[in-house]
C-alpha positions in Angstrom: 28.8 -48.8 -8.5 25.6 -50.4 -7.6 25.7 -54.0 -6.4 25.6 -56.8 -9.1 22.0 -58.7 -8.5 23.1 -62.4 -8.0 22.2 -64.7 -11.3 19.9 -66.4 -9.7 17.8 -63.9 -9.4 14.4 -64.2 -11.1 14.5 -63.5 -15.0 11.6 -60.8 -15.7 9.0 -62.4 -17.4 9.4 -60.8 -21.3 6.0 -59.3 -22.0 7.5 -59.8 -25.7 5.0 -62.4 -28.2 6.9 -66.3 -28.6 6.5 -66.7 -32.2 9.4 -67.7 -33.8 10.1 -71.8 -34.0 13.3 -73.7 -33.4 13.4 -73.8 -37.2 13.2 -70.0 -37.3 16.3 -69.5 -34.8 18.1 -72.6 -36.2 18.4 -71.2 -39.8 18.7 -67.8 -38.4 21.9 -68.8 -36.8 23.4 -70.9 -39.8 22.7 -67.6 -42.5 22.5 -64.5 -39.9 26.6 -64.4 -40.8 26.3 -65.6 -44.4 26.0 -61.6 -46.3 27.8 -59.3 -48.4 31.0 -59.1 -46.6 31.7 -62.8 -47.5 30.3 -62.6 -51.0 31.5 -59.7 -51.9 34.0 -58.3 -49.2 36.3 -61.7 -49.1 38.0 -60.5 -52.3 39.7 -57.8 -50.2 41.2 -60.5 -47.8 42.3 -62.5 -51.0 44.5 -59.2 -52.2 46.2 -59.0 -49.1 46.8 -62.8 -47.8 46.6 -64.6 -51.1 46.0 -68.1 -50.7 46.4 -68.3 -46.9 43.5 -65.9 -46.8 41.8 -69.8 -45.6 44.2 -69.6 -42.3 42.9 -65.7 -42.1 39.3 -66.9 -42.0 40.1 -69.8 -39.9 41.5 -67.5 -37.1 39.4 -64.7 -37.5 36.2 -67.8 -37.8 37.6 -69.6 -34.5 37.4 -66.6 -32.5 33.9 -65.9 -33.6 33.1 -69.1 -32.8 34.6 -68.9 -29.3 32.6 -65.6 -28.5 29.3 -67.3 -29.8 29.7 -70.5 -27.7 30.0 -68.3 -24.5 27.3 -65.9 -25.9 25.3 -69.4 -26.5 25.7 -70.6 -22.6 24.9 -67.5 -20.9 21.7 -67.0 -23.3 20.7 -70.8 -22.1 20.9 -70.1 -19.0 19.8 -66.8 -18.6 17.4 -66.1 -22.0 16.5 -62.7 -22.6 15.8 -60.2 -25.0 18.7 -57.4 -24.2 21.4 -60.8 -24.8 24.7 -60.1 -23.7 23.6 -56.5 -22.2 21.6 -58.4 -19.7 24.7 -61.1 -18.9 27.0 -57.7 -18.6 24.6 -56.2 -16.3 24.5 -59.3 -14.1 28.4 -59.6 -14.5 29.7 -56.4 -14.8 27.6 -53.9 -13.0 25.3 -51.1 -15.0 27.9 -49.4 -16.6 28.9 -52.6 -18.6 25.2 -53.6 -19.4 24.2 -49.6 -20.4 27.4 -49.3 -22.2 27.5 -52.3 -24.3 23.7 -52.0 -25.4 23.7 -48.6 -26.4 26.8 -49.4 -28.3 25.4 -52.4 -30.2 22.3 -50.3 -30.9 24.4 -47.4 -32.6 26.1 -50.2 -34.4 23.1 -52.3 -35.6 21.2 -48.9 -37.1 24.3 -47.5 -39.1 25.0 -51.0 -40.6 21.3 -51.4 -41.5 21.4 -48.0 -43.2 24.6 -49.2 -45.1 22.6 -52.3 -45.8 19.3 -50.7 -47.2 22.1 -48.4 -50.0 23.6 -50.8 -50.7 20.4 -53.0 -51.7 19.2 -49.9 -53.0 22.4 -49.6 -55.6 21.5 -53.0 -57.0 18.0 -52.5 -57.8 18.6 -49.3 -59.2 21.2 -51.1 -61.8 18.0 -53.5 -62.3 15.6 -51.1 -63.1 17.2 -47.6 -63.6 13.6 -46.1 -64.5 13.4 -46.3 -60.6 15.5 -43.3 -58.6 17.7 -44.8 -56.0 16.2 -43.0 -53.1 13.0 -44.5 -53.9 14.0 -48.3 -53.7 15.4 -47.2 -50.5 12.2 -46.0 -48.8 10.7 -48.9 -50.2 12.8 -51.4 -48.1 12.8 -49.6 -45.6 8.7 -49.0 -45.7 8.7 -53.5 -46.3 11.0 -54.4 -43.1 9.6 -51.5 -40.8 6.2 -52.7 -41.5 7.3 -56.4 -41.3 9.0 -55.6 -38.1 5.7 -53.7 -36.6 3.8 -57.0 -37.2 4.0 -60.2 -36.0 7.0 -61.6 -34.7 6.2 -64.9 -36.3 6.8 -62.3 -39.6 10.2 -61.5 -38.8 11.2 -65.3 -38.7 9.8 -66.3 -41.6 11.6 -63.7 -43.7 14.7 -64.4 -42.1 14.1 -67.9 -42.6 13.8 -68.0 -46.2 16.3 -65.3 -47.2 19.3 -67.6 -44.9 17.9 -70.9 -46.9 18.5 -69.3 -50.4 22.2 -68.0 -49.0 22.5 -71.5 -47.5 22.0 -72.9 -50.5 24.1 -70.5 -52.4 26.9 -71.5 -50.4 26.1 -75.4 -51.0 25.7 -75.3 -54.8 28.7 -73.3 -54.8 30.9 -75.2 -53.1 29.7 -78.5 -54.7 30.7 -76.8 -58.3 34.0 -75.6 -57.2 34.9 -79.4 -56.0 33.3 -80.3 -58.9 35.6 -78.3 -61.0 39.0 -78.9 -58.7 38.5 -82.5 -59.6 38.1 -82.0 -63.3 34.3 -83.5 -63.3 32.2 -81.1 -65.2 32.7 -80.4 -69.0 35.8 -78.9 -70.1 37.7 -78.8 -67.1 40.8 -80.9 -66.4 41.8 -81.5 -62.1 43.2 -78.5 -60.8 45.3 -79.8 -58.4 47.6 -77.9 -55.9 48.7 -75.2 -58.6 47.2 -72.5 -57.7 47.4 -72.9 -53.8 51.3 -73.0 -54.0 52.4 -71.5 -57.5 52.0 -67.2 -57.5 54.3 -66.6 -55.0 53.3 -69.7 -53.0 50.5 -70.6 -50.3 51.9 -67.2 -48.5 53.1 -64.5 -50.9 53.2 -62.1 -48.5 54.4 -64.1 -45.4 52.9 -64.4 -42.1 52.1 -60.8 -42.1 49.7 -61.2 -45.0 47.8 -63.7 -43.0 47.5 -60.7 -40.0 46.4 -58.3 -42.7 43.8 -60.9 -43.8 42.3 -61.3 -40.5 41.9 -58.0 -39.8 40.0 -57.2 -42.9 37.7 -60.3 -42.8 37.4 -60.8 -38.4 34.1 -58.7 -38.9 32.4 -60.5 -41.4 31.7 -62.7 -38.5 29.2 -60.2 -37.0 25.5 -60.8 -37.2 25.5 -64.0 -34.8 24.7 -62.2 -31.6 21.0 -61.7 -32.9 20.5 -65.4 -32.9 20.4 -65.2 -28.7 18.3 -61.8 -29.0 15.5 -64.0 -30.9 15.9 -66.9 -28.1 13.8 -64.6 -26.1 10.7 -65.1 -28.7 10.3 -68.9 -28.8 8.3 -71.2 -26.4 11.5 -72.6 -25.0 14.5 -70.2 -25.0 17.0 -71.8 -23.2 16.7 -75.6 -25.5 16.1 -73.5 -28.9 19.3 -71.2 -28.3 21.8 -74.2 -27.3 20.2 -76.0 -30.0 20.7 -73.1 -32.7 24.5 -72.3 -31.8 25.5 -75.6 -31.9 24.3 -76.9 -35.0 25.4 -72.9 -36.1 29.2 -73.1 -35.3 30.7 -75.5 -36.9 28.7 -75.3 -40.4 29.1 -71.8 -40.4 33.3 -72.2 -40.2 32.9 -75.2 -42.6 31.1 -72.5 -44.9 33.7 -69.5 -44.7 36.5 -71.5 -44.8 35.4 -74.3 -47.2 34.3 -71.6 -49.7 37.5 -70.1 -49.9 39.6 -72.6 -50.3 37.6 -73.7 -52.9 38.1 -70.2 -54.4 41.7 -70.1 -54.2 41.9 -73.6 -55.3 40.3 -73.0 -58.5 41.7 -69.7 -59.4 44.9 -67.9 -58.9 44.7 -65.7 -56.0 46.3 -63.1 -58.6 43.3 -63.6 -61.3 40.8 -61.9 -58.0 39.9 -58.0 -58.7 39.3 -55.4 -56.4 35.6 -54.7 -55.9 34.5 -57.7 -58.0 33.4 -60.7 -56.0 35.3 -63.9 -56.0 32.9 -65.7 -56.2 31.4 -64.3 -59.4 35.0 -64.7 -60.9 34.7 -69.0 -60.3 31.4 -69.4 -61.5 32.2 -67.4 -64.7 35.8 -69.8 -65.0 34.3 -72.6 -64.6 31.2 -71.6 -67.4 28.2 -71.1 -65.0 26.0 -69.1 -67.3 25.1 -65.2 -66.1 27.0 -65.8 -62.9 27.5 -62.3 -62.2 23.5 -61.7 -62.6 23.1 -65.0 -60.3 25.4 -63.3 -57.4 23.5 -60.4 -57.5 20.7 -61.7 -56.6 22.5 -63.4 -53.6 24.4 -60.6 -52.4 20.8 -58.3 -52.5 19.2 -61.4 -50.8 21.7 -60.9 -48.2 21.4 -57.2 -47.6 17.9 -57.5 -47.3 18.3 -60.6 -44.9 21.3 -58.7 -42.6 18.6 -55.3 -42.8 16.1 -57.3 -41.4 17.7 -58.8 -38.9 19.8 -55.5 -37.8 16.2 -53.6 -37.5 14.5 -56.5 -35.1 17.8 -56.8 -33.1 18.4 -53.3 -32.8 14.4 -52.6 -31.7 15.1 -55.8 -29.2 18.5 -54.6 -27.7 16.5 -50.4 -26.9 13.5 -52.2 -25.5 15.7 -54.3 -23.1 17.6 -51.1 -22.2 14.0 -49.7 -21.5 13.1 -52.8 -19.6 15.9 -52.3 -17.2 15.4 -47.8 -17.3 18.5 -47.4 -19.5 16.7 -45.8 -22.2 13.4 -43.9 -22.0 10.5 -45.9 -20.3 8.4 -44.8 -23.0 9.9 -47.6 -25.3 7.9 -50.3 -23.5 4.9 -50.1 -25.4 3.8 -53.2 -26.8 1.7 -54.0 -29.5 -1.9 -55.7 -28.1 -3.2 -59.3 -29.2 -5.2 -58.3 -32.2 -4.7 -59.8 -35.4 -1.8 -62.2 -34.2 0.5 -59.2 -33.7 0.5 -59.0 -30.3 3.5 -58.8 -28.0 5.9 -56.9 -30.8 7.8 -53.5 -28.9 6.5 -50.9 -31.8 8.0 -48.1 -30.4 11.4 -49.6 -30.3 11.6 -51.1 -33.8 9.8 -47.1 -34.8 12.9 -45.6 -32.9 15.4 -48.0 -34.5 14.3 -47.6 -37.9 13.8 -43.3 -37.7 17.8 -43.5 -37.2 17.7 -45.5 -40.1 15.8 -43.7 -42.4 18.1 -40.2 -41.2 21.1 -42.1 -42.0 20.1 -43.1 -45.7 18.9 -40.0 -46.3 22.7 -38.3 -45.1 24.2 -41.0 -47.0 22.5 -39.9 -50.2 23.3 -36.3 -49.8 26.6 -37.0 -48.6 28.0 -40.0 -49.4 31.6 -39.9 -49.4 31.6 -37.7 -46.0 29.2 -37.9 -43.4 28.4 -41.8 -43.7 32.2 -42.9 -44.0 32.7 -40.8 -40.5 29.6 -42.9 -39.1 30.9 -45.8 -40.5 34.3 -45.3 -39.0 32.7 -44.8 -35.9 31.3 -48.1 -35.4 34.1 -50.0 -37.3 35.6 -51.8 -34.3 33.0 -51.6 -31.9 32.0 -54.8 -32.7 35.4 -56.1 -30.9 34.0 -54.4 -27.7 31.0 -56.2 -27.6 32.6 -59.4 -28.0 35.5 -58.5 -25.7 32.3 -57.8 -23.0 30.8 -60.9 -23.6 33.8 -63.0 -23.2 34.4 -60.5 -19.9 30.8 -61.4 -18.4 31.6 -65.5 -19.1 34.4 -65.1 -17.1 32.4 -63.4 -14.6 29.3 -65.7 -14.8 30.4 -69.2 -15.1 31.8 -69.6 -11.8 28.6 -68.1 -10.2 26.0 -69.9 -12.4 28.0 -73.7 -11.3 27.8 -71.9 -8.0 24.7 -70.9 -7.4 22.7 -72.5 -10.6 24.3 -75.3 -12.1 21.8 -77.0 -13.6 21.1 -74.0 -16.1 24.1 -74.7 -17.6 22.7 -76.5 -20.3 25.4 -75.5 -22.8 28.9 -75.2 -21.8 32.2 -73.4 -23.3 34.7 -75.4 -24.0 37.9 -75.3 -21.7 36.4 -73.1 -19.3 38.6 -70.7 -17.8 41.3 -70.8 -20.5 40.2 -70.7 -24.2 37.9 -67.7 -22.3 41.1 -65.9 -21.2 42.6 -66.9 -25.2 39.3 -65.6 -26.5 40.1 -62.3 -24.7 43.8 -62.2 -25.7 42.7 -62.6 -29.6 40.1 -59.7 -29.7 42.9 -57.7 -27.8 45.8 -58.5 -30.3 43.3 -58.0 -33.0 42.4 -54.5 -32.0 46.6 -53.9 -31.1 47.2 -55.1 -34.8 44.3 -52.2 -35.9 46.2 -49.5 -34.6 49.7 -50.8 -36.4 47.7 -50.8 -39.7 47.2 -47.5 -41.9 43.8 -48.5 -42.8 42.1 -49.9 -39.9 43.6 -47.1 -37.4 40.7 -44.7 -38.8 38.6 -47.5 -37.7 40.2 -48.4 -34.3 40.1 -44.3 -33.2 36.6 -43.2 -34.0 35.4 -46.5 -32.3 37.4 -46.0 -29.4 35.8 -42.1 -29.5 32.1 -43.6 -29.5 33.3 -46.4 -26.8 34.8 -43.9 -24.8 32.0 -41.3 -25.0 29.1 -44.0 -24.0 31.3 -44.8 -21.1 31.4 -41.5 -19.8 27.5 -41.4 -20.0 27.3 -44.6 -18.2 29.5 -43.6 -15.5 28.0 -40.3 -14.7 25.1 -42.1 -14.7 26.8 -44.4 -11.9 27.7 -41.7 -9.9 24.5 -39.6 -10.1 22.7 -42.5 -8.8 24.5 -43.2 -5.6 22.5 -42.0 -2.6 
C-alpha cells in the first residue's frame, strides 16, 4: 500500500467558487436530515417499537450524532470538498479514501433517483393532466441546471426548502404540546395514557426497541453533505464547527421530540402503515387539510434531499478526480462569467446522467430493477460511517501530534465514545443480518462494498513499482 501523506501536509487549494454563507451551511445542517423518512418513514418504526419507538430514535439519533461530531473535527481541521474520503485517504491509505467515495457516490445518485419518483408521484396526484415521467424530467432539468450555476444557487435552495421543514417541525411540535396539555379547543390533557396503556411503553419488549432502530438508524443520513459544502465558504474550517454544533443537538431534539409528541397524543395502535404519523395528529387534533399540508412538506423534502444528493454527489467524483481516483476529465470547472464560476460541471453532468438512467429504469421497472439498486445501497451508509469513525481514530492522535491547533472542534471522550461509535454501527449491521427484512439489505450492500474493494485493491497492487 502506498505511504499515508502525513496530515500536515498542505491542503490543495480547491479551485471550487466560495459562495455559500455560514447561514447557508448552518441551515443546511439543521434540515439536510429533516426529509421523508421522518415524515413519512417514522410510522414504520412506530408499528414495530410502539411507544419506545422515542428510545429507537434516541439510540439510532446518538450514534448519528457521534459520527457527525468526528466527521465535524476532521472537516475543521482539514476542510475539503471529497469530506471524509479525503480524512480516509490521509488515515487509511488509498484503498479506504477510493473505496469510501466511490461508495457514497453510488449511494447519493440512487437515492436522488428515488427522491426525484417519489416527488414525481405527488405532483402527479396534484395535477394528473401531467404524466408522471414528465414531472420527473422536470426536476430533474430545475436541480441539474441549478446545480450547473452558481454555487451561491445551490445554497439558497437548500436554504429555504430546510427553513420551511424547520418550521414544519416547530409548528408541529408546538400543536402537539399544545394538544397534550389540553390547550386548544376541544381537547382535554392527554396525559400518560397513551405512552403506557396498549400494551405499555414497550409492547414488544426490548426487542421492539432493536427492531425500531434498525428501521429508523438511516433516516439520519444526509448530514455528511454539510462538511462537503464547508469546502465552498470563505472560512471552512469556523463555518463547519459552527454548523455541526448548533446541528446536533436541535436536530436530536427534533427526531425525538416529534415523536414523542406523536405517541403522546395518539395510541401507537391508531398509526397505519404507509400513512404518515404525522398527518394522523394534525387530523386528531382538527388541523384543517392536514394531509394536503404534509404533502407539501414531505415534496418540499424530496426536492430539498434531491438537491442536496446531486451537489454532494458531483462534489464527492470531482474530489475523487482531484486526487486521480476517477477520470481526470472531471476537473473541468466552470469559468468566472456571470457569477458562475468555480462550479465542477462535468461532475454534477456525470452525477445527474446516472440519475436520469435510473428514473427512467424505475419507471419501466419499478418493482424489479430499482428495489435491487435500492438493496444495494441499503446499508452502505453504515460503511461510510464506520470509515469515518475508523479515520478519527486514526487522525486525532496525529493532528494533536503534529497540528494541534487545527483542532478547532473536538469529539467528545476521545478515544472511547470513538471506539463505542464503532461498536454501535457494528452491532447495528450484526442485528441486520438476524432480521428477515434488513438481511436483503445487509447482502447486496456488502456485494457493492465488497466489489469496490476489490477495484481499489487491484488498483493498490497495480501501482506498486
Amino acid at each position: 500500500m502506498h505511504d499515508v501523506p502525513p496530515t500536515h501536509s498542505p491542503v490543495p487549494s480547491e479551485p471550487l467558487a466560495h459562495g455559500l454563507k455560514q447561514r447557508h451551511l448552518t441551515m443546511l445542517g439543521l434540515g439536510g436530515v429533516i426529509g421523508a423518512g421522518l415524515f413519512v418513514g417514522s410510522g414504520a418504526g412506530i408499528a414495530v417499537a410502539g411507544p419506545a419507538v422515542v428510545v429507537s430514535y434516541l439510540i439510532a439519533g446518538t450514534l448519528a450524532m457521534l459520527v457527525m461530531r468526528m466527521l465535524g473535527e476532521m472537516s475543521a481541521a482539514m476542510p475539503a470538498s471529497g469530506s471524509f474520503s479525503v480524512h480516509a485517504e490521509r488515515a487509511l491509505g488509498r484503498w479506504a479514501g477510493f473505496s469510501v467515495g466511490w461508495l457514497y457516490w453510488f449511494l447519493l445518485v440512487v437515492v436522488l433517483a428515488v427522491e426525484a419518483t417519489a416527488a414525481a408521484q405527488i405532483a402527479h396526484a396534484w395535477v394528473p393532466a401531467v404524466d408522471q415521467w414528465l414531472w420527473v424530467l422536470l426536476f430533474m432539468v430545475v436541480f441539474t441546471v441549478t446545480n450547473l450555476t452558481a454555487v451561491k444557487n445551490f445554497g439558497e435552495f437548500e436554504f429555504w426548502f430546510a427553513a420551511l421543514k424547520v418550521a414544519a417541525i416547530v409548528v408541529f411540535l408546538a400543536l402537539g404540546l399544545l394538544a397534550v396539555f389540553g390547550i386548544l379547543p376541544d381537547t382535554g390533557p392527554v396525559g400518560l395514557t397513551n405512552l403506557v396503556g396498549q400494551g405499555g411503553f414497550l409492547p414488544h419488549g426490548w426487542d421492539g426497541v432493536v427492531s425500531g432502530v434498525l428501521t429508523v438508524v438511516f433516516a439520519f443520513g444526509g448530514l455528511e453533505v454539510v462538511t462537503i459544502a464547508a469546502a465552498e465558504t470563505d472560512d471552512p474550517a469556523r463555518a463547519v464547527g459552527r454548523a455541526v454544533r448548533s446541528a446536533v443537538v436541535r436536530i436530536l431534539f427534533f427526531y425525538v421530540g416529534s415523536m414523542l409528541v406523536i405517541v403522546t397524543v395518539l395510541p401507537w395502535t391508531a398509526q397505519q402503515a404507509g400513512l404518515s404519523p404525522y398527518v394522523k395528529v394534525l387530523d386528531s387534533i382538527g388541523v384543517p387539510s392536514a394531509g394536503q399540508i404534509m404533502n407539501i412538506v414531505v415534496f418540499v423534502a424530496l426536492l430539498s434531499a434531491l438537491n442536496a444528493n446531486l451537489y454532494g454527489s458531483s462534489r464527492m467524483v470531482f474530489s475523487l478526480a482531484e486526487r486521480g481516483e476517477a477520470p481526470r476529465g472531471l476537473l473541468k470547472v466552470s469559468g468566472a462569467q456571470g457569477g458562475g464560476g468555480g462550479v465542477p460541471r462535468r461532475a454534477v453532468l456525470a452525477s445527474v446522467a446516472f440519475g436520469f438512467v435510473s428514473v427512467l429504469l424505475n419507471l419501466r421497472w419499478p418493482d424489479t430493477v430499482f428495489l435491487y439498486m435500492l438493496n444495494s445501497v441499503g446499508a452502505v451508509l453504515l460503511f461510510v460511517w464506520g470509515l469515518i469513525a475508523a479515520s478519527q481514530l486514526r487522525l486525532r492522535r496525529r493532528l494533536e501530534r503534529e497540528a494541534p491547533g487545527a483542532l478547532g472542534l473536538r469529539m467528545w471522550c476521545f478515544p472511547y465514545l470513538t471506539w463505542a461509535t464503532l461498536a454501535g454501527l457494528l452491532a447495528v449491521l450484526l442485528l441486520m443480518l438476524t432480521d428477515d427484512a434488513a438481511r436483503p439489505q445487509v447482502l447486496w450492500s456488502a456485494g457493492a462494498t465488497g466489489l469496490v474493494l476489490l477495484v481499489a485493491v487491484v488498483r493498490e497492487l497495480r501501482a506498486r513499482p
